[in-house]
C-alpha positions as CSV (number, residue, x, y, z in Angstrom):
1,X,0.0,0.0,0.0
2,X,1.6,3.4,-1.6
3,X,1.5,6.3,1.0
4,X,1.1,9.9,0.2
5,X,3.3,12.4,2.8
6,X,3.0,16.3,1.9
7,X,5.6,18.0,3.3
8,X,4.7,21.6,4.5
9,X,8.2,23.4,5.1
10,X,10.9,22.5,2.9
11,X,13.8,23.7,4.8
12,X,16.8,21.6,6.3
13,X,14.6,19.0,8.2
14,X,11.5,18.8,5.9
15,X,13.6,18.5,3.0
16,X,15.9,16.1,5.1
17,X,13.0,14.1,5.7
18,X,12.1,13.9,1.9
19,X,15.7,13.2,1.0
20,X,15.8,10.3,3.6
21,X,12.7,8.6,1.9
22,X,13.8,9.0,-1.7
23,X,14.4,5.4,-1.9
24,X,10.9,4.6,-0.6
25,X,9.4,5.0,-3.6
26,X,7.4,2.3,-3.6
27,X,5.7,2.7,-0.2
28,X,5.6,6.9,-0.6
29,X,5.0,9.4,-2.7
30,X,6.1,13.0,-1.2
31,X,4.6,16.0,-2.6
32,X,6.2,19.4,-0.8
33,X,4.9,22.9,-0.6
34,X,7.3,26.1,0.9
35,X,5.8,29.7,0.9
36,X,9.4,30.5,-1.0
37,X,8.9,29.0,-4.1
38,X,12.9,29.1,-4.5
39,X,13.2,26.9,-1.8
40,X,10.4,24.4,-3.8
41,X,12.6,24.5,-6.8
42,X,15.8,23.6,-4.7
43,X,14.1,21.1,-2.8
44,X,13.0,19.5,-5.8
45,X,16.4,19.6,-7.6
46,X,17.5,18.1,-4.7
47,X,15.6,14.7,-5.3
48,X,13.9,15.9,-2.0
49,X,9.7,15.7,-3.3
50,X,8.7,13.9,-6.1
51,X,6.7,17.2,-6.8
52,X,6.2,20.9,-5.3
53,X,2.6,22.2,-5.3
54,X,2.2,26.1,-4.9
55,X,-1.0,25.3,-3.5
56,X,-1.6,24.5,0.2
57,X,-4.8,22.7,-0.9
58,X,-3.4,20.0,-3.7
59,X,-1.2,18.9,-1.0
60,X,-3.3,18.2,2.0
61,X,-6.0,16.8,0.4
62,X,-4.6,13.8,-0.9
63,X,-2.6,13.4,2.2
64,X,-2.3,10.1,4.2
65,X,0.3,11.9,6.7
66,X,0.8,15.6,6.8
67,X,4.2,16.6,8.4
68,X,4.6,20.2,9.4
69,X,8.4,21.1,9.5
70,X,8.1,24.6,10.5
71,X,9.0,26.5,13.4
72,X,6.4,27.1,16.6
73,X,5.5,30.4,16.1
74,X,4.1,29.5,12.5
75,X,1.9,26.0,13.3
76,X,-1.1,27.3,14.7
77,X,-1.5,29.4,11.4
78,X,-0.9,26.8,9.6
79,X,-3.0,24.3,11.2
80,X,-6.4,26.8,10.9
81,X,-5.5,25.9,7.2
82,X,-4.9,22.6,7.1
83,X,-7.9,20.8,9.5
84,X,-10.1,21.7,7.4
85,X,-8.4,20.1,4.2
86,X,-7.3,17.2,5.8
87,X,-9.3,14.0,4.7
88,X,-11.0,11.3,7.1
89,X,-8.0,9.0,9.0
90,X,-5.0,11.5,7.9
91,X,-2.7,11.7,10.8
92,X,-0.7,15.4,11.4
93,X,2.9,15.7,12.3
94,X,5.3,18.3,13.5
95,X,9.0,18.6,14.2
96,X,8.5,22.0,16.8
97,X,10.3,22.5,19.6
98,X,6.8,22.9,21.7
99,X,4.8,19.9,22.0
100,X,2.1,20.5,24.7
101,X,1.3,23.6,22.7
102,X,1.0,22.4,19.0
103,X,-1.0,19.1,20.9
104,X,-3.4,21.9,21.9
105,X,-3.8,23.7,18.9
106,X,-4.1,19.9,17.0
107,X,-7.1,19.2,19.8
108,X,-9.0,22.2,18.6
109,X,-8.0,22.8,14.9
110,X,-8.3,19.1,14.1
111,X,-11.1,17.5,12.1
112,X,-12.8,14.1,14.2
113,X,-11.6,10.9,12.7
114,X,-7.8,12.9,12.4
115,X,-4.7,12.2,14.8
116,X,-1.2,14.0,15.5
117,X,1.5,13.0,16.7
118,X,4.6,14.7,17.3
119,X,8.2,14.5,16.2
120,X,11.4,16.0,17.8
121,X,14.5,15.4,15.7
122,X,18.0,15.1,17.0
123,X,20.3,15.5,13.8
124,X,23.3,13.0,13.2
125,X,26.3,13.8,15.4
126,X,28.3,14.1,12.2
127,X,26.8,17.2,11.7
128,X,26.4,18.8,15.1
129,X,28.8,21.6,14.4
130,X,28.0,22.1,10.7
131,X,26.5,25.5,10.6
132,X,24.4,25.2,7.1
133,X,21.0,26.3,7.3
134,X,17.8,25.8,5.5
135,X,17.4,23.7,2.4
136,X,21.0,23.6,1.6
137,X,21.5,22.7,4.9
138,X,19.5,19.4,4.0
139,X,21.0,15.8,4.3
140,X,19.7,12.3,3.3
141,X,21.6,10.9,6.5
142,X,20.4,14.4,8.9
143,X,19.2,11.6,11.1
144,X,21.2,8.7,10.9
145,X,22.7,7.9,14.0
146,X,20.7,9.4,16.6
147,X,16.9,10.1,17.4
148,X,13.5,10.9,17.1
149,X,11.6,11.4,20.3
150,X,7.6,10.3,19.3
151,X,5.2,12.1,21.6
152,X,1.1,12.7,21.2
153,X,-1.9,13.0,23.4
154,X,-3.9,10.1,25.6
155,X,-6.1,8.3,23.0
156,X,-4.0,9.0,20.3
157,X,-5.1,6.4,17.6
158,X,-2.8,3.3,18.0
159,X,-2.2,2.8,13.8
160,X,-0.9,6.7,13.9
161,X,1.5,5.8,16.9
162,X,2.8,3.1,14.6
163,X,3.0,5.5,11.2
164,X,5.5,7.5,13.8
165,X,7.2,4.6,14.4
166,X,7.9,3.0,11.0
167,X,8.6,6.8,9.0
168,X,11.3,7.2,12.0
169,X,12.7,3.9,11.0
170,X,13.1,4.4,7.6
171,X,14.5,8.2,8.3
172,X,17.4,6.1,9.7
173,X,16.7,7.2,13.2
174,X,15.7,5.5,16.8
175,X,12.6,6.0,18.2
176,X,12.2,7.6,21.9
177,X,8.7,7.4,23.3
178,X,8.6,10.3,25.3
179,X,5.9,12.4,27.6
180,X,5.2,15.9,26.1
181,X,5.9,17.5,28.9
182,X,9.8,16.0,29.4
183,X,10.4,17.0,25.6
184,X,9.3,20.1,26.1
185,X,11.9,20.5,29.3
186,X,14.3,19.0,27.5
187,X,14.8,20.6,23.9
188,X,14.4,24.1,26.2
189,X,17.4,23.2,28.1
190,X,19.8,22.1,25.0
191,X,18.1,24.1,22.0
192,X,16.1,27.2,23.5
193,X,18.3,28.5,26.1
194,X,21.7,28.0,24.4
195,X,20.7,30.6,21.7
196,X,19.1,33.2,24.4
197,X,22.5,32.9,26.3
198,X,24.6,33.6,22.8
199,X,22.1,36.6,22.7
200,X,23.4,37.5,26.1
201,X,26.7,37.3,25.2
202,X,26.6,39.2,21.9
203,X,24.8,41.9,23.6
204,X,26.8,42.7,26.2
205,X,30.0,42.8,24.0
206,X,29.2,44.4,20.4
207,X,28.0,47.4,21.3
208,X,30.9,48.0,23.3
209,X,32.9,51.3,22.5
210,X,36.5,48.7,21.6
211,X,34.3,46.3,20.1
212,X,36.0,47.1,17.0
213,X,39.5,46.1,18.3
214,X,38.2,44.0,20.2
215,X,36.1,41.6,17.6
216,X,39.3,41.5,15.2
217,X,40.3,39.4,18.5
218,X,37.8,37.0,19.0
219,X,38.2,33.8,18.1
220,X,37.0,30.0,18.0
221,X,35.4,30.2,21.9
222,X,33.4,33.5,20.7
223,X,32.3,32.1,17.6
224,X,31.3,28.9,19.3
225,X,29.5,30.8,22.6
226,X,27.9,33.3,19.7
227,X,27.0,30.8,17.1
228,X,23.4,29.4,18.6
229,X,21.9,32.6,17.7
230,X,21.5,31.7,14.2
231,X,20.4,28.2,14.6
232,X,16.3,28.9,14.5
233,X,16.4,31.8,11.9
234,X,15.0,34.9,12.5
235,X,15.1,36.6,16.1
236,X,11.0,37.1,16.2
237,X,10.6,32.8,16.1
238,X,13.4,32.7,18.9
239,X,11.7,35.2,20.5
240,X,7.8,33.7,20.4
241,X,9.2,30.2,21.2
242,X,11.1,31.7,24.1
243,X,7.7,33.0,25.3
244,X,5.7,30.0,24.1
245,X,8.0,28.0,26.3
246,X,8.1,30.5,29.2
247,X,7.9,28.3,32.2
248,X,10.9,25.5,31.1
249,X,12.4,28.7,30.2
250,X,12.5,30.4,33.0
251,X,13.6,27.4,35.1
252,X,16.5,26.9,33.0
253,X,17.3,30.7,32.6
254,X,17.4,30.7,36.6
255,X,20.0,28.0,37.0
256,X,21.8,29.2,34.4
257,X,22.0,32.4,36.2
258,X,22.8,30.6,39.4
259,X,25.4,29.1,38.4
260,X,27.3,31.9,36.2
261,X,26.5,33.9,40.1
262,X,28.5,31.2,41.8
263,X,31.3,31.3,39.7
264,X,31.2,35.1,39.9
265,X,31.5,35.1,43.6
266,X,34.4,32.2,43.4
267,X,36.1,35.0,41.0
268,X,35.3,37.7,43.5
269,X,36.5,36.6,46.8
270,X,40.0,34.6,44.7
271,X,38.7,31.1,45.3
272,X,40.7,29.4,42.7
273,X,40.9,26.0,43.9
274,X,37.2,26.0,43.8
275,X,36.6,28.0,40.6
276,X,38.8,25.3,39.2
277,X,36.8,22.6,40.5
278,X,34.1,24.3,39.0
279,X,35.3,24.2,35.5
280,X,37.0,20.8,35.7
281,X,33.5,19.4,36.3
282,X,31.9,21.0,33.1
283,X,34.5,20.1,31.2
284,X,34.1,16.5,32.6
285,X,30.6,17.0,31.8
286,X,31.1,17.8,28.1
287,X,33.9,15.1,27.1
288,X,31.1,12.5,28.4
289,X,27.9,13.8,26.5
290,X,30.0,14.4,23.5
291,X,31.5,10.6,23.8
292,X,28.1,9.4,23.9
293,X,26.9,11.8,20.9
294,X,29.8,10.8,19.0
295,X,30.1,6.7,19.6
296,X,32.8,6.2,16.9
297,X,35.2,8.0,18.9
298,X,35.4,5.2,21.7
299,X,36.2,2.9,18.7
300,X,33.1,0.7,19.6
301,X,30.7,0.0,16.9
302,X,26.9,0.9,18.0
303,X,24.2,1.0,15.5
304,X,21.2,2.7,16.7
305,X,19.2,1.7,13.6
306,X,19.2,-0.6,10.7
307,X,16.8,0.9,7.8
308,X,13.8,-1.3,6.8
309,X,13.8,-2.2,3.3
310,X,10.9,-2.8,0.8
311,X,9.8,-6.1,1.0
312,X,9.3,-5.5,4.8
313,X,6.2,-3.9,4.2
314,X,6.6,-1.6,7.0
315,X,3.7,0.4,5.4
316,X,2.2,-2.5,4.1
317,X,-0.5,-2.7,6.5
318,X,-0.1,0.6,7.7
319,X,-3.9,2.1,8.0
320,X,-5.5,-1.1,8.6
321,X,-3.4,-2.4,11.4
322,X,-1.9,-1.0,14.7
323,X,0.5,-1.3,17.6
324,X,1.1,-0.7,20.9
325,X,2.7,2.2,21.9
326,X,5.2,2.2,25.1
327,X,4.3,4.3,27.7
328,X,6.6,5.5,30.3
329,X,7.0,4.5,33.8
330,X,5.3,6.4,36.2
331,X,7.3,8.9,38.4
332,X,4.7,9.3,40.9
């Protein structure tokens, strides 16, 4: 049974995505739409889509699975126009960094006999410090080695839960059942507040008076400390998902805040044994989450996914058969 997934947002990860399925041709048929109809053209030269509509409509109506790769600030929008397009048993994804939120808007935008489910991409550790953005930014293997955290609402049909399951699969990625509520946490902490504190950092150096000298002397740190800011495009999406994601945001912002305070004071009052302490304990904390983002480096071979093929009919029974999906421990 072919599939038909329109692709709405055809930047690095929804053309990504497209890319990653180009040799699924006989289980799906992707169709794209971008409101920048040079970025249709490139994704389509790109081998991304099978074919570009400049019409929201032709896309979503022949739609088994609707992914929206766009940022936060845009999917509500987007979604007023969509539910009513999208035909009886279609199922609604998203790759935003706010899940609770876009699982509210899908509650009251989205047609009966319709189900999301959300997706939160973690790119291939190969390209972690690739700073290409947008379509040209886009890679068959963006997800290859890492994961794809799956997370919807209670009573989320079962068969859509599986549709998650089997597209991350074939995107060469591992699946992470996760609760809303800890991806929201989570992608605020590593995605959200790393670009507000570059913003920090950039404004309280460039408009200094010897920022002119004194930016002919920054170097790899600065750029590295500076470069988040760029990572979610324009400063009004930062801005609204900042906002969007206020309480996660705050939290983190706070111990962020501690924490540069402690150091402060260690600075302050000359405590260098335990300003040192301080640091040697990031670093420590760095090397280990960038061994286990980076596997290969320990010379130890882990695959995290092996990609269906064909004949598996992963899609085979797709819409007429469903699955189980895990459900976390309770932490009560």
């Amino acid at each position: 049974m072919k599939i038909t997934l329109g692709i709405v947002g055809l930047g690095q990860i929804g053309a990504s995505v497209g890319m990653a399925l180009a040799d699924q041709d006989q289980l799906i048929r992707r169709i794209g739409y971008d409101s920048d109809r040079f970025v249709s053209r490139q994704a389509s030269s790109m081998n991304a889509v099978d074919k570009t509509t400049s019409k929201l409509e032709d896309l979503i109506v022949d739609a088994d699975v609707v992914l929206m790769a766009l940022p936060t600030d845009q999917m509500r929008e987007m979604m007023e126009q969509i539910g009513p397009l999208m035909k009886p048993g279609a199922v609604l994804m998203d790759t935003a960094l706010s899940k609770e939120l876009v699982a509210k808007w899908a509650t009251e935008l989205l047609p009966d006999g319709c189900s999301y489910v959300g997706l939160t991409p973690v790119i291939n550790p190969t390209y972690m410090m690739n700073t290409s953005s947008g379509v040209r930014g886009a890679r068959a293997d963006l997800f290859h080695n890492s994961m794809i955290a799956i997370s919807s609402p209670l009573h989320t049909d079962p068969k859509a839960i599986k549709l998650a399951g089997d597209l991350t699969r074939l995107l060469g990625a591992s699946l992470l059942f996760a609760d809303m509520l800890e991806v929201d946490s989570m992608m605020t902490a590593t995605h959200i507040v790393p670009q507000l504190i570059a913003a920090a950092l950039l404004n309280a150096t460039v408009d200094q008076p010897n920022w002119r000298d004194a930016g002919q002397m920054a170097g790899r740190a600065y750029a590295e400390v500076s470069g988040p800011i760029q990572h979610l495009g324009m400063p009004g999406t930062l801005a609204a998902t900042a906002i969007q994601n206020r309480q996660n945001v705050l939290r983190v912002l706070n111990s962020v805040i501690a924490s540069i305070e402690t150091m402060r004071d260690d600075i302050a009052a000359e405590q260098a044994d335990t300003l040192t302490k301080r640091l040697e304990r990031a670093r420590k904390g760095r090397d280990q989450w960038w061994k286990e983002r980076h596997p290969e480096e320990n010379k130890r071979e882990s695959p995290l996914y092996e990609k269906p093929s064909v004949a598996s009919s992963l899609f085979g029974n797709l819409l007429r058969t469903g699955g189980r999906r895990p459900r976390p421990e309770s932490k009560d």
